[in-house]
Each structure stands twice: as structure tokens, then as C-alpha cells.
C-alpha positions as CSV (number, residue, x, y, z in Angstrom):
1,X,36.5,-11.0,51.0
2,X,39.7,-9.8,50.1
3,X,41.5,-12.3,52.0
4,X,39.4,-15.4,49.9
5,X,40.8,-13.6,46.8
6,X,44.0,-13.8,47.9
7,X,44.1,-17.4,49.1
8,X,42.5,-18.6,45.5
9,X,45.3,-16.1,43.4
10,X,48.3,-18.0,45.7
11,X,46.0,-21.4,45.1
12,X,46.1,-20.8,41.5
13,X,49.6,-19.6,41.2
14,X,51.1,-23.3,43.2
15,X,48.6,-25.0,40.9
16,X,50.3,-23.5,37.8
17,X,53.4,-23.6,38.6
18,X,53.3,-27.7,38.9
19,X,52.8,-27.5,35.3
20,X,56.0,-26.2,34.9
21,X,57.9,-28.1,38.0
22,X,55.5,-31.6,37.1
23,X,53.9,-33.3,39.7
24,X,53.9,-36.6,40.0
25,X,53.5,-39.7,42.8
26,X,54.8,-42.8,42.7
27,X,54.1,-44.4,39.7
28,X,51.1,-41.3,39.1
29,X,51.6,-38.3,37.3
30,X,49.3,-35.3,37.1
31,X,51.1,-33.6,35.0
32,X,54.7,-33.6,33.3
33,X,56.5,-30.6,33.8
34,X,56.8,-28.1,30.6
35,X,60.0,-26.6,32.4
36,X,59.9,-22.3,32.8
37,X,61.1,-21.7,28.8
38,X,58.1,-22.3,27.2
39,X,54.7,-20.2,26.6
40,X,53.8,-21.5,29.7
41,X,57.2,-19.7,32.0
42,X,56.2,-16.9,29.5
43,X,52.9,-17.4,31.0
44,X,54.1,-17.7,34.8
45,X,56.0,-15.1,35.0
46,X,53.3,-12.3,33.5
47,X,50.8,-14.0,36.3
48,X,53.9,-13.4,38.4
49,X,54.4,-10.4,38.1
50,X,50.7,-9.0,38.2
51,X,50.3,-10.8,41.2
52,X,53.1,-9.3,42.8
53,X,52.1,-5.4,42.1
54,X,48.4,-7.1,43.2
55,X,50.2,-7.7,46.6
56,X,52.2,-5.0,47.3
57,X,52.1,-2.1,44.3
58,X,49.3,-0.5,43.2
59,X,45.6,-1.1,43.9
60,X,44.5,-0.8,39.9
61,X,46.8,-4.1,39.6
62,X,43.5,-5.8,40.5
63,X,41.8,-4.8,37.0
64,X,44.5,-5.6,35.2
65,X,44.7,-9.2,36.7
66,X,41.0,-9.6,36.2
67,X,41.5,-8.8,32.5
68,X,44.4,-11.2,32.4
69,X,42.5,-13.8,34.5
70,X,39.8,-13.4,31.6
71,X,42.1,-14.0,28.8
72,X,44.1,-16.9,30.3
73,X,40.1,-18.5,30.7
74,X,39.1,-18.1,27.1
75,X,42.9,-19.1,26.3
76,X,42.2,-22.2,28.3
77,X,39.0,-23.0,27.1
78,X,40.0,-23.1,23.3
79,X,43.4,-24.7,23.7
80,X,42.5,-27.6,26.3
81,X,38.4,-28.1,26.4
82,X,38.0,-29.4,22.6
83,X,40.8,-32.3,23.6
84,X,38.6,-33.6,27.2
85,X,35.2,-32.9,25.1
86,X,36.9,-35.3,22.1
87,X,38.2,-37.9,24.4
88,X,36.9,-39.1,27.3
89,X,37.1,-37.2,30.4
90,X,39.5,-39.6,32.3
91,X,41.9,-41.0,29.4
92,X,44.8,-42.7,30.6
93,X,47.7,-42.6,29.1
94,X,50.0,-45.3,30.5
95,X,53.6,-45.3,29.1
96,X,56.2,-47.4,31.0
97,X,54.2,-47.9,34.1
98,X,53.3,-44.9,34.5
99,X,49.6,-43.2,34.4
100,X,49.0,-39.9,33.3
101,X,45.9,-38.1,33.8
102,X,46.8,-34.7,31.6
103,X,42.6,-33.8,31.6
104,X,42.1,-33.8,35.5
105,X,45.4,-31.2,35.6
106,X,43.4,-28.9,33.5
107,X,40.0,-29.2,34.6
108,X,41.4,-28.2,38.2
109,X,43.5,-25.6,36.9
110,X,40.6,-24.3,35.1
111,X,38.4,-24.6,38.1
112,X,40.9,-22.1,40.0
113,X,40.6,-19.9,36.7
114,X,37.1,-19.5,37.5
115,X,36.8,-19.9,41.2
116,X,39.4,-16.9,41.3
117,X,38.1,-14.6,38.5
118,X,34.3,-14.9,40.4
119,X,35.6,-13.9,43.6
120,X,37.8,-10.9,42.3
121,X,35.1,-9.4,40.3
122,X,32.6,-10.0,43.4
123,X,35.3,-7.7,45.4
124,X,36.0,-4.9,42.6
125,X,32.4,-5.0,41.8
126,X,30.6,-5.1,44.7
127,X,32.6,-5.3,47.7
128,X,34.0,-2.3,47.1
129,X,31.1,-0.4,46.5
130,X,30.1,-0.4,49.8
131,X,33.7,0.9,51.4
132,X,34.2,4.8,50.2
133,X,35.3,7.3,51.8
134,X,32.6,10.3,52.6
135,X,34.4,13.3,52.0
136,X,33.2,16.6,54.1
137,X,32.3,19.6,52.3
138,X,32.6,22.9,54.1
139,X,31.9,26.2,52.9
140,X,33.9,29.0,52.7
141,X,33.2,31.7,55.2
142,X,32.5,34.9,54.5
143,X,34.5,37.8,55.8
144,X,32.5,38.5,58.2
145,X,32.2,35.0,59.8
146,X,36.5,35.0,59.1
147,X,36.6,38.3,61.7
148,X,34.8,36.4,64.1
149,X,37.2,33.3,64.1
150,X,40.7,35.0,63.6
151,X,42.3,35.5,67.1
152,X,44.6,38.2,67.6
């Protein structure tokens, strides 16, 4: 499980960052690049850096990137989904030959907002549950039994 959470964080974070790099095809663009100093490198580079202490620092980094995964959905939701619910879904926007498709960039991105949240909370939440570590409890002998197990 671990390993799917992983692949959608990296899946997310190369999805992201061709918001700020652009992408574009031909005479297709996705999505025009914002560049790294905007909200969105401010952005980047908190995901960044949660997702490196998530790889190699410390194991509570994974609630902190669930909380942050949260945020950045409801973030999401209010700042892009009133624009695709008040236009239509796939609205062009041609400008020198070139189409633009500005909605489908944020759907997906929002769809790997989701699709990575979901499987992180199903591994915090109830993955993990199930791997502990049993702990053995021994008493404390009494002198007697102590007498019997010192060797001189």
C-alpha cells in the first residue's frame, strides 16, 4: 500500500510542477507555465518539502501531508471549480493558433488531489492498524526465583 502512495505523491508532484514549467505540444497547450515565483512555487516548494521529510525524515510527516493534501483540495475546489462549473467543461481558448485547455489541467490535477489523499488516509488509517508491534511483558522475579537464576 505504501508503495501506491508513493507513486501517486511523485504522480502528483510532476503534475504540479508543469504548472509552473508549462506543458505544451505542438500547437496544444495544457497549461502555461506560472514560473516558480508565484503562490504557486510558494506552493511547490511546501509540497516539496513535506514530501521530502515523507521520503526520508520522519514518519509523522505523513499527517502533516494529509492535512496539507486536505487544504490544497478545498483550496482547489474554491479557486478553480466555480470557473469549469460557469463555463463549459472543455472551453477553448485559441489565441494565435494555439489551443488551450486551462479546465482539463485542473480537473487532472485535482483528480491526483484526491486519488492521493484516499490512498494516504487508507494507509494511516487502516493499513497501519494492522502492523504493530506486540510488546512482551515479563514480570519481575522475586528474590527467590533471582537466587535460582544468578550463576556464581
Amino acid at each position: 500500500m505504501k508503495k501506491r502512495v508513493d507513486v501517486y505523491l511523485v504522480l502528483l508532484f510532476v503534475w504540479f510542477t508543469l504548472d509552473l514549467t508549462g506543458l505544451s505540444v505542438s500547437n496544444f497547450t495544457m497549461v502555461k507555465g506560472t514560473g516558480f515565483l508565484g503562490v504557486n512555487g510558494i506552493w511547490w516548494a511546501v509540497y516539496s518539502i513535506l514530501m521530502l521529510i515523507y521520503f526520508f525524515g520522519d514518519k509523522s510527516a505523513e499527517k502533516l501531508l494529509l492535512v496539507f493534501l486536505s487544504f490544497w483540495l478545498v483550496v482547489e475546489y474554491f479557486k478553480e471549480w466555480h470557473f469549469i462549473f460557469k463555463q463549459e467543461f472543455f472551453t477553448k481558448e485559441i489565441q494565435n493558433g494555439i489551443i488551450s485547455l486551462p479546465n482539463m489541467y485542473h480537473l487532472i490535477l485535482e483528480g491526483f488531489i484526491i486519488v492521493s489523499l484516499s490512498f494516504l488516509v487508507k494507509y494511516i488509517y487502516f493499513e497501519k492498524k494492522n502492523t504493530y508491534i506486540e510488546f512482551v511483558v515479563r514480570e519481575i522475579p522475586d528474590e527467590e526465583t533471582q537466587e535460582v537464576l544468578s550463576v556464581e
